[in-house]
N, C-alpha and C positions, 0 to 999 in steps of 0.2 A: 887405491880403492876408488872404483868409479859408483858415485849417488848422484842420483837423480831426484828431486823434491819434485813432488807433486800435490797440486793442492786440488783439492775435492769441494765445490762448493754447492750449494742448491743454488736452482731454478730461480730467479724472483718471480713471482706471481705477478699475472697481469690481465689486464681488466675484469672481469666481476670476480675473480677469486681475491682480488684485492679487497672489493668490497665487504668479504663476509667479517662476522664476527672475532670467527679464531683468526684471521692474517691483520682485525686492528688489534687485538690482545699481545698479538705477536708484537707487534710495531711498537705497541707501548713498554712491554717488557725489554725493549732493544733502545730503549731510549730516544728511539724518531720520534718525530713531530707529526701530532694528528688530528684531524679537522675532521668534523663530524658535523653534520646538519641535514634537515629535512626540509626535505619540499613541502612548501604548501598544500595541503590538502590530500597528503601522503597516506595510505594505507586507510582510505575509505572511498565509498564508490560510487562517490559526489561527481557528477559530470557538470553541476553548474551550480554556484553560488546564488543564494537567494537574494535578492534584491529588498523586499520587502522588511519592514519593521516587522520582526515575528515578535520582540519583546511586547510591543502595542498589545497587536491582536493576540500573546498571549494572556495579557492583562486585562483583556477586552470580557466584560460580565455581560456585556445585552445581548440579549433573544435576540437574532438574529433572525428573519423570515419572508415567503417572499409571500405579496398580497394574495390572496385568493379569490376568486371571484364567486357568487352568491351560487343556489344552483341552479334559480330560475333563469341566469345569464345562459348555462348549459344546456338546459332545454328547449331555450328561443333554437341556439346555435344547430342542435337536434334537429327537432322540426322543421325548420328551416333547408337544412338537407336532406333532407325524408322529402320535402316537399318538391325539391327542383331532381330527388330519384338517386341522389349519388351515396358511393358513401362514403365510409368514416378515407378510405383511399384517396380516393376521387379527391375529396372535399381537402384533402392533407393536398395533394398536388395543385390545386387549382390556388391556394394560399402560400404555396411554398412555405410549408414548416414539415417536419417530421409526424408520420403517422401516430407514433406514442405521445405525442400535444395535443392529437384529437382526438 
């Protein structure tokens, strides 16, 4: 009588089919050994950690605000460019700050 054995095995899985869920469930029911861990800052879409005491400033109660200036400071500033012809443009370029400051 001639036999021949042949044995039939699966594939082992390799690289990210490794990683899913069902190939570690497998691994555990087979009695391997399995190592599990996250990366830092895993599965959010944080490009940089804050630096900042946010506990502080969330703890922080004071009005926070920036001065204002009175409005007759606005009107010298006004007239004053009305007088020499330019304007609200002109007058933003000539100070280097942005038109919506003036």
């Amino acid at each position: 009588m001639d036999t021949e054995v042949t044995i039939l095995r699966k594939k082992m899985p390799k690289g990210a089919a490794l990683k899913t869920e069902q190939a570690v469930n497998t691994a555990r029911r087979t009695g391997l050994a399995v190592e599990t861990s996250q990366k830092f800052g895993a599965a959010t879409n944080k490009q940089h950690g804050t630096t900042l005491n946010t506990t502080k400033l969330d703890h922080e109660t004071e009005e926070l605000k920036h001065q204002s200036l009175d409005k007759d400071v606005s009107k010298l500033i006004m007239q004053g460019r009305q007088a020499k012809g330019w304007s609200q443009k002109e007058l933003a370029t000539v100070i280097l700050i942005l038109l919506r400051v003036v």
